[in-house]
C-alpha positions, 0 to 999 in steps of 0.5 A, spaced: 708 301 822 713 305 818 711 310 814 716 314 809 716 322 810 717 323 803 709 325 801 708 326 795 703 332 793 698 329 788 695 336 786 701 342 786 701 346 791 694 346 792 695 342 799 699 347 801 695 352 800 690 348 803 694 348 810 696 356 810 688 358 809 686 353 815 691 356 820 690 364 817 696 368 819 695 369 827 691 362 829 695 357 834 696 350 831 694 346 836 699 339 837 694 334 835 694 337 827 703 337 828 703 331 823 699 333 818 701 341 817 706 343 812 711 348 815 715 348 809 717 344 802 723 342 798 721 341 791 715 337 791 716 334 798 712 337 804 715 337 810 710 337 816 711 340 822 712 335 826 718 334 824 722 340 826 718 342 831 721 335 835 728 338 833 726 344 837 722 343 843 728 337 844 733 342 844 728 348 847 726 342 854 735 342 854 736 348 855 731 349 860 734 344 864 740 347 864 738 355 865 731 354 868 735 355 875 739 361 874 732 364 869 725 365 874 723 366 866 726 363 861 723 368 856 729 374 858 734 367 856 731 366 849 731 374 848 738 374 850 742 377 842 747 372 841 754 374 837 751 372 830 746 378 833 740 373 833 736 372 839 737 365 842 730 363 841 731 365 834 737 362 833 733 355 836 728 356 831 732 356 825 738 351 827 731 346 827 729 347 820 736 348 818 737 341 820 732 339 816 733 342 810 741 339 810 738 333 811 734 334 805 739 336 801 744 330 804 739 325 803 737 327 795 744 324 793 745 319 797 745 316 790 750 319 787 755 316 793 752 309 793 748 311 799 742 306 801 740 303 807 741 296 808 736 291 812 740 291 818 740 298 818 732 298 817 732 294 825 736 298 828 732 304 826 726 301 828 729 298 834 733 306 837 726 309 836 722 304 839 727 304 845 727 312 845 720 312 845 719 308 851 723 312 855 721 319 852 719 324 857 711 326 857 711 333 857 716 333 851 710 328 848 706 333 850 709 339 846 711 336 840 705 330 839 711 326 837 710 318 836 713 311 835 712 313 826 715 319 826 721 318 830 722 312 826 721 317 819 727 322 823 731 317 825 731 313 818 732 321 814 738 322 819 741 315 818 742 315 809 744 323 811 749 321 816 752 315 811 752 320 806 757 325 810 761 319 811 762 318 804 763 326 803 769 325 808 772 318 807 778 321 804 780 325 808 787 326 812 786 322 819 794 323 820 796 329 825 803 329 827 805 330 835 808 337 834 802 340 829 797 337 836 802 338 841 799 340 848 803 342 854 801 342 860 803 348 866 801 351 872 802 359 872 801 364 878 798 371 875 801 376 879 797 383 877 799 390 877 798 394 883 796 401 881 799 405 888 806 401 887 808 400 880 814 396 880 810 391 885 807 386 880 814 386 877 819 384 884 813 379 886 813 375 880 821 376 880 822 374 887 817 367 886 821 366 880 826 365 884 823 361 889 821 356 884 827 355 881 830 353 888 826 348 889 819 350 892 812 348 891 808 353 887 802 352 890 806 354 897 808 360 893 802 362 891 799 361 898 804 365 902 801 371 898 793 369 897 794 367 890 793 361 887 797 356 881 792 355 876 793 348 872 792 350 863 792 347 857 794 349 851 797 349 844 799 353 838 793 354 837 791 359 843 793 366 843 793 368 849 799 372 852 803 367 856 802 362 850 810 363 847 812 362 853 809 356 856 809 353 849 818 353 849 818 350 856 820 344 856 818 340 862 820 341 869 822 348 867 820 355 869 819 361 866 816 369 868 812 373 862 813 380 864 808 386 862 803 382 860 796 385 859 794 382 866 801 383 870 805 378 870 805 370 870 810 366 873 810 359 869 812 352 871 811 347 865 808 340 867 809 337 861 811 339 854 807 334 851 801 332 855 799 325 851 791 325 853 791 332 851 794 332 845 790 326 842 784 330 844 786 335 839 788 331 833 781 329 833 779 335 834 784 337 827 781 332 823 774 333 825 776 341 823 779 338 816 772 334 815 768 340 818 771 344 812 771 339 806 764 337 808 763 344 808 764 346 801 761 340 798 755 341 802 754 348 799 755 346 792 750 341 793 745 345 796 746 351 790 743 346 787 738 342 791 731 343 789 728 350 791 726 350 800 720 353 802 717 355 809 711 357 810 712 363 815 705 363 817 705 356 820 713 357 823 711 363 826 706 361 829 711 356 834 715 359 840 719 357 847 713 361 851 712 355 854 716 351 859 717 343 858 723 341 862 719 340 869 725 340 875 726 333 879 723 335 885 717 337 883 716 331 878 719 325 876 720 327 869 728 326 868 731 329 862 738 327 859 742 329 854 739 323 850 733 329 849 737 333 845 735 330 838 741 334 833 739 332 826 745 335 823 750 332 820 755 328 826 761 333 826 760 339 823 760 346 823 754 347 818 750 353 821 744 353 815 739 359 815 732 355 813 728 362 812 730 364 804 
């Protein structure tokens, strides 16, 4: 049966204090109460736990499975500081309630982008939960208490959020000509500097240059001295030393970049313009062009959004200490990436920090 998340609470924030005095400021909120403890509020709408904490035990069990075996403890992994100074497992945690609150503000003007769902979109909500429920892994249900209602509740906030990015973006420039997309594929040798014979790198990258030009292999080049010819990709957009050059080379030519920060490098272009490769990089363009306008309007629509609360006492209590992804060779559990519920908009680059 489906039942809407957009509770109403009949006494202000009575119930909100009512589900802060249960838990106290230290108390383990136990699986079972997920469903009915307020995490946060956005205006006059609770937000119960349930909801976030599906996001974040999904992205947690993930993660785990892709770093539990180079991690005896997972906890040194979520300790790690990312490059935003952040602990990867602070970082989880308010990607998920940062996700939630966007949904909010997306799916509060889904009006004034014509925004509804229709009754087909309703069976295919309910079908995509259904079906994901049943083949959803134990120990998750376990961690999150999650069921068939509630993913019915995030799967049906996520799809009025995601037709309202569509309308957000609709207008935006899909034509991207080849040479802004251009891809040129190479093959390089990278001849380093010898600290005891300094005009070493210089003849060596000059004698396989030469080589090269009269016709032979550089794979075989790069074998007659231990090294190898590394296939790369790349554009205008890359900033990397011997980029200019590649990026000039037509195809079938070659080229030496000298004094580089690295050595030398001996260069032979594959194809100045390498067509799967630039296609790739023309969605990435226009997926940055949707990225960015959906971006700025996204920050004046949240300047305006009713005021996001979260309750710390509740969020505080949850943390990653507890591992849920169980190995396949210790049980039957498999995980994919169908697991890693992102509830934030398809496409974009919005990273939201719900604690404010």
């Amino acid at each position: 049966m489906k039942r809407s998340i957009l509770r109403k609470i009949a006494a202000g924030s009575a119930a909100l204090l009512a589900a802060i005095s249960l838990i106290g400021c230290t108390a383990k909120i136990v699986v079972e109460d997920y469903a009915k403890t307020v995490v946060a509020t956005f205006g006059d709408e609770n937000i119960y736990l349930s909801e976030p904490i599906f996001f974040l035990r999904s992205n947690q069990m993930y993660m785990e499975m892709l770093y539990s075996g180079s991690f005896s403890d997972m906890s040194v992994f979520w300790s790690y500081q990312g490059t935003n100074g952040k602990t990867y497992g602070n970082s989880l945690k308010e990607d998920a309630m940062a996700a939630v609150l966007q949904t909010r503000i997306l799916k509060q003007n889904a009006g004034s982008y014509g925004v509804e769902l229709t009754e087909a979109d309703n069976t295919k909500i309910n079908e995509a939960a259904t079906e994901y429920f049943a083949t959803i892994n134990e120990s998750l249900i376990a961690a999150t208490g999650v069921t068939e209602d509630i993913l019915i509740d995030i799967y049906t906030n996520n799809a009025i959020a995601n037709k309202v990015w569509e309308a957000i973006v609709a207008d935006v420039d899909t034509y991207v000509s080849d040479e802004e997309a251009r891809q040129v594929s190479i093959s390089y040798i990278q001849v380093d500097e010898d600290a005891d014979d300094p005009d070493w790198a210089k003849t060596t990258a000059e004698a396989m240059l030469a080589r090269a030009e009269a016709g032979e292999d550089l794979d075989t080049i790069a074998g007659d001295y231990d090294m190898a010819a590394n296939p790369m990709t790349l554009g205008a957009n890359e900033t990397i030393e011997l980029n200019a050059t590649a990026m000039s080379l037509k195809s079938g030519e070659f080229a030496m970049v000298t004094n580089g920060e690295n050595g030398y490098y001996v260069i032979y272009c594959v194809s100045e313009l390498d067509e799967t490769a630039t296609n790739t990089r023309k969605d990435a363009i226009i997926s940055e062009r949707k990225a960015e306008i959906f971006n700025t309007v996204y920050e004046s629509l949240k300047a305006s959004a009713p005021k996001f609360v979260l309750v710390d006492k509740v969020w505080d209590t949850i943390n990653l200490d507890t591992m849920i992804y169980v190995p396949e060779t210790t049980s039957d559990v498999t995980v994919t990436e169908e697991t890693t519920m992102e509830a934030s908009i398809e496409e974009t680059t919005e990273e939201e920090t719900a604690a404010e």
